[in-house]
C-alpha positions in Angstrom: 69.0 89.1 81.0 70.0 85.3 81.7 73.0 84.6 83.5 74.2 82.2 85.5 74.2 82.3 89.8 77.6 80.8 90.6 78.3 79.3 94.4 81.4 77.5 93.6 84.4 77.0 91.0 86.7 74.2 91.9 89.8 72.2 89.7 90.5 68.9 90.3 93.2 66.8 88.2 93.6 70.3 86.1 89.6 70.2 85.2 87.2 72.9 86.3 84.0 72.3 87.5 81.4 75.2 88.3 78.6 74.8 91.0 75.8 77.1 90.0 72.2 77.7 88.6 70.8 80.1 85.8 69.1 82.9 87.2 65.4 82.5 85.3 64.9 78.9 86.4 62.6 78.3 89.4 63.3 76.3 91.8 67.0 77.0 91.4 69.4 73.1 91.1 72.5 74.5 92.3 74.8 72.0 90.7 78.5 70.5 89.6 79.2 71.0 86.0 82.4 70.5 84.1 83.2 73.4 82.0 85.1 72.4 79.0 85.9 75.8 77.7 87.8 76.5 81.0 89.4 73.2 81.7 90.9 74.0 78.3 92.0 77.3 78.9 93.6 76.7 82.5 96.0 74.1 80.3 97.0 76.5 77.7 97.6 79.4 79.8 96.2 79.5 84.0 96.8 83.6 83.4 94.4 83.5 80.7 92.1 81.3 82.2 91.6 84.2 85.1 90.9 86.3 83.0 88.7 85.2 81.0 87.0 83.9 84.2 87.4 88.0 85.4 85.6 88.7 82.1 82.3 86.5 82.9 82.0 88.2 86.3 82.3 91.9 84.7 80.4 91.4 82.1 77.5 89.9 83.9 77.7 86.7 82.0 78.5 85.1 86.2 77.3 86.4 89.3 78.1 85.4 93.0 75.2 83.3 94.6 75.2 85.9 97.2 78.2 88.5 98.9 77.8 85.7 101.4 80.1 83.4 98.7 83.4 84.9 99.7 85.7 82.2 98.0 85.3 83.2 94.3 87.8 85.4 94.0 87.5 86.3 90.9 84.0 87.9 91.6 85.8 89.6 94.6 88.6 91.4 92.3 85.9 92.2 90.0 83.7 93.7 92.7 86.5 96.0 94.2 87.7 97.3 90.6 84.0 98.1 90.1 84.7 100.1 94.2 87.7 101.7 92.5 86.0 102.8 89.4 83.1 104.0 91.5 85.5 106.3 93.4 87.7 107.5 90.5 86.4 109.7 87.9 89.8 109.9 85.8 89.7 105.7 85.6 86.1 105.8 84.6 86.7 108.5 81.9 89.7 106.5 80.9 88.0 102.8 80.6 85.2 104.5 78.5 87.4 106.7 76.0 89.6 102.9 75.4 86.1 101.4 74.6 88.0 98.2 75.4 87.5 95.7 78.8 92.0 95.5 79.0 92.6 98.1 81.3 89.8 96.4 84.0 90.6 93.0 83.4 94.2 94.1 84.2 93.6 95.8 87.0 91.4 92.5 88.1 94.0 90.6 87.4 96.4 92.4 90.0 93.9 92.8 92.5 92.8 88.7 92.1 96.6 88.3 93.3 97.4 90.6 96.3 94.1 88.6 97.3 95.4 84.9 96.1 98.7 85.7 97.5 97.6 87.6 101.1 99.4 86.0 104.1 98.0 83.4 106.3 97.6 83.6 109.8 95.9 87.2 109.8 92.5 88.0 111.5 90.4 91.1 111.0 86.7 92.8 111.8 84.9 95.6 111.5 84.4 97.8 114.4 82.6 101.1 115.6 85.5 102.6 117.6 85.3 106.3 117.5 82.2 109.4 118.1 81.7 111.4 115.3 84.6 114.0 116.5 87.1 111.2 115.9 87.3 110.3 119.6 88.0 106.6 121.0 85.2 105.4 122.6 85.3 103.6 125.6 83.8 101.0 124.7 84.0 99.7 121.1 80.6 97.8 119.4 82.2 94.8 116.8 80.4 93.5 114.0 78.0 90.7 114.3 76.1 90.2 111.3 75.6 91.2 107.8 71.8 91.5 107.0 70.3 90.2 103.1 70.5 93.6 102.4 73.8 94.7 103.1 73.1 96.8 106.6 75.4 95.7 109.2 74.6 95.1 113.3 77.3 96.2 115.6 77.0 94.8 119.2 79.1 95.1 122.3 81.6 92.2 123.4 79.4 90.9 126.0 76.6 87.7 126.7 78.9 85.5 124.7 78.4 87.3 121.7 81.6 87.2 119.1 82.2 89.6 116.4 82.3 88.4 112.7 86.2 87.4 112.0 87.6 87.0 108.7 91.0 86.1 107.7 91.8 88.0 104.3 90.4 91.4 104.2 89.4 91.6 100.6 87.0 88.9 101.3 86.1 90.6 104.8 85.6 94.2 102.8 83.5 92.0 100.2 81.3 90.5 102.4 79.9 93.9 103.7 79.3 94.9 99.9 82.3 97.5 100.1 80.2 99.6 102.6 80.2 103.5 102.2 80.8 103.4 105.9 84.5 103.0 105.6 85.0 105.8 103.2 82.6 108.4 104.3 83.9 111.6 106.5 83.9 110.9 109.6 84.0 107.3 108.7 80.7 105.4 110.9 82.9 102.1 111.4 86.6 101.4 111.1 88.5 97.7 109.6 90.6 96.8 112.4 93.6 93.6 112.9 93.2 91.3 115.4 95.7 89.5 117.1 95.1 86.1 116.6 96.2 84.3 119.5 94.6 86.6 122.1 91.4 85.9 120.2 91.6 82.1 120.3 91.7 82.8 124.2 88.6 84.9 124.2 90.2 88.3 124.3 89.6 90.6 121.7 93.2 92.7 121.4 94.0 95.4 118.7 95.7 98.3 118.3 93.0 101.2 118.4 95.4 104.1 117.3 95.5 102.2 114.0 93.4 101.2 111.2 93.4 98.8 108.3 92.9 99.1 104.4 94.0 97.0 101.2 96.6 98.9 99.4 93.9 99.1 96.4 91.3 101.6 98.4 94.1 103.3 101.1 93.5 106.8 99.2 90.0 106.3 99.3 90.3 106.4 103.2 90.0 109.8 104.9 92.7 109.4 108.0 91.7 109.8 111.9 92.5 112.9 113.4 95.6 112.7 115.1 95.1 113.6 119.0 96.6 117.2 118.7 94.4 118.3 116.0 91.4 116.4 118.5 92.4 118.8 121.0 92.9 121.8 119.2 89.2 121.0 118.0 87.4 120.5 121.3 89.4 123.9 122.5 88.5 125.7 119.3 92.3 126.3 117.9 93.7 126.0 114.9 96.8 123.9 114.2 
């Protein structure tokens, strides 16, 4: 199957220009083309233009360079639907008995803009916070790098080493390929807040009774133990 390996979508003066390559061409030219079927379409209708763009990513027709390439967007939304039908029986069952691409495109078009739309000024990472039984550790390993394959490395906050920040979490949960980690039970890592302004002075503050998700995957999430049900656990009661 051909299809093209997209880096980069940018609009200048209302025109769109794509940075990509086709995927059976070797050595890959990533390069600038206009595309006139878009720049048309963002004139008549910028909602229509998203999703026909949404459309090109689920069909397969564009795929993201890498999950490294967290500024499309559109790939994103299209990515976490595909987390959402992967988790969902009832939405798979009812895309497939619509025989129709409406009800994902819709739901990629919401998603593309709680993402567009997220605040500014926010900073999160992923950390391994907790044992097993759901108990803080004392000392928490952040992330530090995403491997070609998807596996994450966790490290202490020590010898200089910073963990991997990100500033919208759809993009953050994107660039770690929507890991199983976060939804398994017990969960292996956690998606945590950062204050901002500690972080630009080296410290590394956040609150670790808490936990982050986007609104799209929340009930996908199996919750911490709260501490009473911790120590009813370790004392073998029931609560």
């Amino acid at each position: 199957m051909s299809y093209e390996l997209i880096e980069r979508i940018k609009i200048e003066n209302n025109e769109v220009f794509i940075k990509g390559a086709s995927n059976n061409v070797v050595p890959r030219n990533y390069r600038y083309w206009k595309s006139n079927y878009f720049t048309k379409l963002i004139n008549e209708s910028p909602e229509l233009y998203q999703k026909e763009l949404l459309e090109t990513f689920w069909t397969g027709e564009f795929q993201a360079r890498s999950k490294s390439v967290t500024h499309l967007d559109e790939a994103i939304a299209i990515d976490l639907v595909r987390a959402i039908l992967g988790r969902k029986n009832e939405l798979v069952r009812q895309w497939e008995s619509t025989k129709s691409d409406d009800y994902v495109l819709e739901l990629g078009l919401s998603v593309l803009k709680n993402i567009k739309s997220f605040p500014k000024g926010k900073l999160f990472t992923f950390v391994q916070d907790r044992s097993s039984e759901g108990f803080l550790k004392d000392t928490p390993l952040y992330l530090n790098k995403v491997n070609r394959n998807l596996s994450l490395q966790f490290y202490e906050n020590q010898f200089n080493i910073k963990p991997m920040t990100f500033t919208n979490p759809y993009r953050a949960l994107y660039r770690i390929g929507f890991n199983a980690g976060l939804f398994s039970n017990p969960r292996s890592f956690n998606m945590i807040e950062l204050d901002p302004i500690e972080f630009k002075k080296g410290n590394i503050k956040f609150d670790r009774q808490s936990s982050y998700m986007v609104d799209e995957l929340k009930e996908f999430v199996i919750p911490y133990p709260s501490k009473d049900e911790l120590r009813a656990k370790y004392l073998g009661l029931k609560i």
